[in-house]
C-alpha positions in Angstrom: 15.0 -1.4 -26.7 13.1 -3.8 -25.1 8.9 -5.0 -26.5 7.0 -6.1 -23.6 3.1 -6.8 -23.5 2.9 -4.8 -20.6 4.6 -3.4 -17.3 3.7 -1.2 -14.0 4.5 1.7 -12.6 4.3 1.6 -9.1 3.2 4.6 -7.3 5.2 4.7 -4.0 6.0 8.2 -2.7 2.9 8.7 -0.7 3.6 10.6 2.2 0.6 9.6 4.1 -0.1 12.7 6.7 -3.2 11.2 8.0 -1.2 7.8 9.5 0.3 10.6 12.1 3.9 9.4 13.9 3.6 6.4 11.5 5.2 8.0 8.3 7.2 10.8 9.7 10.6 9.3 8.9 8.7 6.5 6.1 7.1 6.9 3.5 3.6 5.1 3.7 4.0 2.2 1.5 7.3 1.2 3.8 4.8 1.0 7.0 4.7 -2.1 8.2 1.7 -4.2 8.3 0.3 -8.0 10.0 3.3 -8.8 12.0 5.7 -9.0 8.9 5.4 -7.6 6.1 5.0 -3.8 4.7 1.9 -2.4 2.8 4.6 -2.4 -0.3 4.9 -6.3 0.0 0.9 -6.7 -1.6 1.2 -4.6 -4.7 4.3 -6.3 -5.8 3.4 -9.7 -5.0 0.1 -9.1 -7.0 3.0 -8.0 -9.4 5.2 -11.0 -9.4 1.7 -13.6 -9.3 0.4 -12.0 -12.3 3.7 -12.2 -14.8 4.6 -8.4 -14.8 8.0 -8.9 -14.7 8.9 -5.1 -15.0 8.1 -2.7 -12.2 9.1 1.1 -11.8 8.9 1.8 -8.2 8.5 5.8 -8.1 9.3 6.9 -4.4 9.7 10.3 -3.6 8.8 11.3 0.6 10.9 9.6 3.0 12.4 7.3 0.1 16.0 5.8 1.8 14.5 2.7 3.9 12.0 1.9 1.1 14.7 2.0 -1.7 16.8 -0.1 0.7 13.6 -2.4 1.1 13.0 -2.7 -2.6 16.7 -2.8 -3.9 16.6 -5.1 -6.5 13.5 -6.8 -6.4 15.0 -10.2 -5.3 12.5 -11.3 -2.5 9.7 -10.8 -5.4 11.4 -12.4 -8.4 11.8 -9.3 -9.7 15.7 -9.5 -10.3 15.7 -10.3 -13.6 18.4 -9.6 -16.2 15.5 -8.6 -19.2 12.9 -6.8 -16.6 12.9 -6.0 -13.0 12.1 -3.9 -10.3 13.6 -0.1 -10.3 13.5 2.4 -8.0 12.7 5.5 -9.9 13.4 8.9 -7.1 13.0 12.0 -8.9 16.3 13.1 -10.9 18.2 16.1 -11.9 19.0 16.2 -16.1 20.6 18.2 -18.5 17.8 20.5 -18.6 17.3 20.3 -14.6 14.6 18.8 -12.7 12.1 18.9 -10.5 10.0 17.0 -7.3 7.0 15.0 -8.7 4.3 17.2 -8.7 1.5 15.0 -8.6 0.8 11.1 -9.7 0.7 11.7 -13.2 3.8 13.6 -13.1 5.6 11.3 -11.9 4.6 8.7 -14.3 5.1 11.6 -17.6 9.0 12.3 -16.0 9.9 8.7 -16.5 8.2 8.5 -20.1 12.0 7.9 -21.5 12.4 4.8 -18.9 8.5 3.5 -20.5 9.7 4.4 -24.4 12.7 1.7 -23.6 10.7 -0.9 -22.9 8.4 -0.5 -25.3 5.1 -2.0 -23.7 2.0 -1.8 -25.6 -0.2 -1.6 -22.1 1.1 0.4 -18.7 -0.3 -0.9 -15.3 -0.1 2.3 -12.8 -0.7 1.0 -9.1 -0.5 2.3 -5.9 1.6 1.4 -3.2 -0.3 1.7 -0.2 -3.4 -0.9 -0.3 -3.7 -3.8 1.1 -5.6 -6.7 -1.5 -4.3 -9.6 -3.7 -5.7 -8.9 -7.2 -4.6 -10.9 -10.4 -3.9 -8.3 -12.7 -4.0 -11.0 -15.9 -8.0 -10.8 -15.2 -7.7 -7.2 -15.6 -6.1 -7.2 -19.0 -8.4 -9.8 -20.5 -11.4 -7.3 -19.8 -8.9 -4.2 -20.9 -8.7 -6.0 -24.6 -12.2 -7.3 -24.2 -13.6 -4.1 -24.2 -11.4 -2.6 -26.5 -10.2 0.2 -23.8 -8.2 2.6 -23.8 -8.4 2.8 -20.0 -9.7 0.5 -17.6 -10.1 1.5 -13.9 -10.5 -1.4 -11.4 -13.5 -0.3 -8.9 -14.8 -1.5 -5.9 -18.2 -0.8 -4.2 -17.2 1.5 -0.5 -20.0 2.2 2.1 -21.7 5.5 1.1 -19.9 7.4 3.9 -16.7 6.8 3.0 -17.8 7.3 -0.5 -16.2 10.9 -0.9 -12.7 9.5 0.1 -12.3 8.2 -3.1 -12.6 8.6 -7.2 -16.3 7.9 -7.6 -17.5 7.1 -11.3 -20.9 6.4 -12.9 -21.2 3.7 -15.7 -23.9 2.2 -18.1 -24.6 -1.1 -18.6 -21.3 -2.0 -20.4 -19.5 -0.8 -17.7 -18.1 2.3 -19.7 -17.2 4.8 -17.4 -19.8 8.0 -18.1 -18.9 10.2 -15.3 -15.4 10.5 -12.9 -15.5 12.8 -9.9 -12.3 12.8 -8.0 -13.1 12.8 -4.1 -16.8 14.6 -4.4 -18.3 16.0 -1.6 -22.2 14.5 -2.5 -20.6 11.5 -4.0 -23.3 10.1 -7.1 -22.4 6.8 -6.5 -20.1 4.4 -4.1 -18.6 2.5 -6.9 -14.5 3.8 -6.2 -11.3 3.8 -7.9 -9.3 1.6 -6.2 -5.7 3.5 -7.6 -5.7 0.1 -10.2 -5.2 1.7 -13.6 -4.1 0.0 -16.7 -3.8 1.9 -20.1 -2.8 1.4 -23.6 0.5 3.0 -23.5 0.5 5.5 -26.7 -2.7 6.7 -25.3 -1.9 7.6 -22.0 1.5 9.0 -23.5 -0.1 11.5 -25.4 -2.2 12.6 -22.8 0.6 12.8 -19.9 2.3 15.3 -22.4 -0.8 17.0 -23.3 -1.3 17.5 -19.1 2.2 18.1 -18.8 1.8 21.5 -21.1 -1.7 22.7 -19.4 -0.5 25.2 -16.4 -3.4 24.9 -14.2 -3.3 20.7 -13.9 -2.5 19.1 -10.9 -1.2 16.4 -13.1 -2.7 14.0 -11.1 -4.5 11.1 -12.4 -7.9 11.1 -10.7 -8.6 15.3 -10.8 -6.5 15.5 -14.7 -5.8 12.7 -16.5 -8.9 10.2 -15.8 -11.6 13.3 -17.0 -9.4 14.6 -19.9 -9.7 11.4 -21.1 -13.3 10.8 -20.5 -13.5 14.4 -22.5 -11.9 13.8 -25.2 -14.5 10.1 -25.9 -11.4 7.6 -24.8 -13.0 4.1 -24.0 -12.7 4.0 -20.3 -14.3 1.0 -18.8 -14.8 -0.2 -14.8 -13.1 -3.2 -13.9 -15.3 -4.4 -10.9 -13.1 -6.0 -7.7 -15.6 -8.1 -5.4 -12.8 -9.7 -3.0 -10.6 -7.8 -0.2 -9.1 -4.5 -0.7 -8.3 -1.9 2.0 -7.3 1.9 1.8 -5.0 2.0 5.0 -4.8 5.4 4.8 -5.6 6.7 8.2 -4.5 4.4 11.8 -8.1 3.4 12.1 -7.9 1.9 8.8 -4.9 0.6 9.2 -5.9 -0.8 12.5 -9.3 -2.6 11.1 -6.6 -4.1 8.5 -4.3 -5.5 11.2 -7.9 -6.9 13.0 -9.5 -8.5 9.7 -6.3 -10.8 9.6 -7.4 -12.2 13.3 -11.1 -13.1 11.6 -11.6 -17.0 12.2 -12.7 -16.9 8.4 -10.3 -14.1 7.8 -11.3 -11.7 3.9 -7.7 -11.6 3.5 -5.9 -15.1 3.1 -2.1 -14.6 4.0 -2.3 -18.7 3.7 -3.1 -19.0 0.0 -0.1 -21.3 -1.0 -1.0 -20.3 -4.8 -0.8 -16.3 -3.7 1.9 -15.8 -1.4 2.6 -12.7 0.3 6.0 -11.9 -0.4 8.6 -10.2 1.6 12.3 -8.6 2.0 12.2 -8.5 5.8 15.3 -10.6 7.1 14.7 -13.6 8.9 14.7 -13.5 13.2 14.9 -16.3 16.1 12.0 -18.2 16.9 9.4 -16.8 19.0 9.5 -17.4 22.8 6.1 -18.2 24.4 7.1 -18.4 28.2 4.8 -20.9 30.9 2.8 -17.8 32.2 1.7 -16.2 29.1 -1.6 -16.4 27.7 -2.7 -15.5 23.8 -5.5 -15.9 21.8 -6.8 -15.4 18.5 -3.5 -13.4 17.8 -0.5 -13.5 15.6 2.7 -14.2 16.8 6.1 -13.4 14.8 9.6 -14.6 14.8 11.6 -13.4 17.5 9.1 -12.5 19.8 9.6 -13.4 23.5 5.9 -13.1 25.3 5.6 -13.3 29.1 2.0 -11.8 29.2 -1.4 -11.9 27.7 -2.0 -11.0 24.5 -5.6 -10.7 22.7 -6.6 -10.6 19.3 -3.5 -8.7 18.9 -1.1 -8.5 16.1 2.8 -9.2 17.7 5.1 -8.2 14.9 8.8 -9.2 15.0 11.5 -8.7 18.0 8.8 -7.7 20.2 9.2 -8.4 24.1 6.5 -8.2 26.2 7.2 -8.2 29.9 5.1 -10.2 32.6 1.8 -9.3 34.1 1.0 -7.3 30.7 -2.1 -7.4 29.1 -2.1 -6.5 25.3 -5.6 -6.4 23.7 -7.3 -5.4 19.9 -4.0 -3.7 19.3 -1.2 -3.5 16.6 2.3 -4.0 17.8 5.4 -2.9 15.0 8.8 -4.4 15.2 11.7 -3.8 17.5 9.1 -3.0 20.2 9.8 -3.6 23.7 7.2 -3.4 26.9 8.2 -3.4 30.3 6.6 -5.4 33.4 2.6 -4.9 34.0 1.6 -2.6 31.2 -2.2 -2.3 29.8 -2.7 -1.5 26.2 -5.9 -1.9 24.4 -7.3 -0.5 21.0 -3.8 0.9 20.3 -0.8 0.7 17.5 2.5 0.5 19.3 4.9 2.2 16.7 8.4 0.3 15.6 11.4 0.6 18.3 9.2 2.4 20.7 10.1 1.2 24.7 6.9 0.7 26.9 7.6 2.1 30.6 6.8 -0.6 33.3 3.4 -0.3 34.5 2.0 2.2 32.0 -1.4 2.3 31.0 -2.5 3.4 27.1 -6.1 2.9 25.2 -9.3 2.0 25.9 -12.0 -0.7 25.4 -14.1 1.7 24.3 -14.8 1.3 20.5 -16.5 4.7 20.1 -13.1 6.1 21.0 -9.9 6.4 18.6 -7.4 4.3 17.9 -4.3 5.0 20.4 -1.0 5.7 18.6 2.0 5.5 21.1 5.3 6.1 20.1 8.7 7.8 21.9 11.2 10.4 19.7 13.8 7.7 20.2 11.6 5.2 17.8 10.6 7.7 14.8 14.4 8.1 14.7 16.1 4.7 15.2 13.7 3.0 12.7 15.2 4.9 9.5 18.3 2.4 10.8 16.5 -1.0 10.8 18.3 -3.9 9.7 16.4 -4.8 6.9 
């Protein structure tokens, strides 16, 4: 057995319904995001930035390519002989076994894989956000405030308010009230899935909810108001920089689009915060004389023969001549044929664009268009990673 200050547990088996064609065959936290990386790559970069050198990655919907992505945890530092990165899929024991059956579940059937390391705090985060958080500033105010949980919050606009955890707090920024996902939302202040807890606390407690028949054993609807029953010190860690729930394609879109900002709220630049990732490395890019792009991102082994605006161009991505790509996402592997319009629009991995087809509009009272072929949702399980 192992004593560590603390370590994470790394929520990652999301299936994600409302991203559509986007997570039938992956999982949501394996959906790939600005050109390059997945929404995975943030969390454990935050990870690896702020010294938590031992990660359990709990994957459940979809898990092969995002096991495959994560492996060993090299491309974050995270393949360490004392420590690490592991990917922890529900198992069958000695006494059986059983699918996660909520977020806290998960976390309570890998209480022997905690025990062994012996960490006096547990970091639980999600892995399906896009933000770069230092999660050293979050345990200075957990032992400040002498918590026993400490939720990091962020203030939403009011009507996205009941898409979240809401909470009230005093003055001291003790938690008073949790309401998982209200319909008249008190407040706007929401959990943003960033949870870090003293671990013999939140042990008792995920047996305690483990034994109660009618929990969800989830952590925002069980665990969080328990806890806030029973007089724990539960304090609101507030988050004032960039943090996005990409949990629906317009979402995910508008998180694409902030990266294209001149002053963009998300620095992918930062030399001292890094986005890391495990994607392979490809040919350079290919710009030919008769394309035209502007205020867009451009990845390796793309070959561009049209025009391309504020659009994100992820990698081995051809795009044929007389094209005209605008305000819209394009995943990896894509290819699209000769004089084809698409605007507003997320182009999903391996898909093939017919010549001369027309998707999307200009429109931004409209929704985003999501265009994808059978063939892609299929052949992107088999991406070379």
């Amino acid at each position: 057995m192992t004593n560590k200050k603390w370590m994470a547990m790394l929520l990652a088996g999301g299936q994600g319904t409302r991203l559509g064609e986007l997570t039938n065959t992956l999982a949501k936290p394996a959906v790939p995001f600005g050109g390059k990386y997945r929404i995975i790559d943030f969390t454990l970069s935050n990870c690896m930035h702020s010294g938590v050198d031992t990660v359990g990655v709990l994957t459940q919907y979809q898990p092969h390519l995002l096991n495959t992505y994560v492996g060993n945890g090299r491309p974050w530092d995270l393949d360490r002989k004392f420590g690490g990165a592991y990917v922890l899929p529900p198992y069958r024991g000695q006494n059986g076994g059983q699918w996660y059956k909520g977020t806290a579940n998960a976390v309570y059937q890998n209480i022997k894989f905690i025990d062994q390391n012996d960490p006096e705090y547990v970091l639980v985060i999600s892995g399906d956000h896009i933000y770069q958080m230092d999660y050293n500033k979050l345990l200075e105010f957990h032992m400040e405030k002498q918590a026993e949980a400490t939720i990091a919050v962020i203030q939403v606009p009011w009507h996205d308010a009941n898409r979240f955890g809401i909470m009230d707090t005093n003055e001291q920024d003790r938690i008073t009230e949790f309401h998982e996902k209200p319909s008249l939302p008190k407040s706007n202040l929401a959990s943003m899935g960033v949870y870090l807890f003293n671990w013999k606390s939140l042990r008792r407690h995920l047996i305690q909810d483990d034994q109660d028949p009618n929990s969800s054993n989830d952590f925002g609807k069980d665990i969080i108001p328990k806890m806030l029953a029973d007089k724990s010190r539960i304090y609101a860690y507030r988050f004032s920089d960039y943090w996005k729930d990409v949990g629906t394609i317009e979402s995910l879109w508008e998180a694409n689009m902030d990266l294209l900002k001149e002053k963009p709220p998300l620095n992918l630049n930062d030399p001292h915060w890094k986005i890391l990732t495990g994607n392979a490395n490809h040919p350079p890019q290919y710009i030919s004389p008769e394309a035209e792009i502007r205020q867009s991102l451009i990845n390796e082994g793309s070959m561009v023969f049209g025009k391309v605006i504020r659009s994100v161009i992820s990698y081995n991505v051809k795009i044929g001549k007389g094209c005209n790509i605008k305000d819209s996402v394009i995943m990896p592997n894509v290819t699209i044929g000769e004089n084809v319009t698409i605007e507003r629009s997320i182009v999903t991995s391996n898909t093939v664009v017919e010549a001369g087809s027309t998707f999307g509009t200009s429109n931004p009272s409209q929704n985003i268009t999501l265009i994808s072929n059978k063939e892609s949702m299929t052949s992107h399980i088999r991406e070379v990673l």
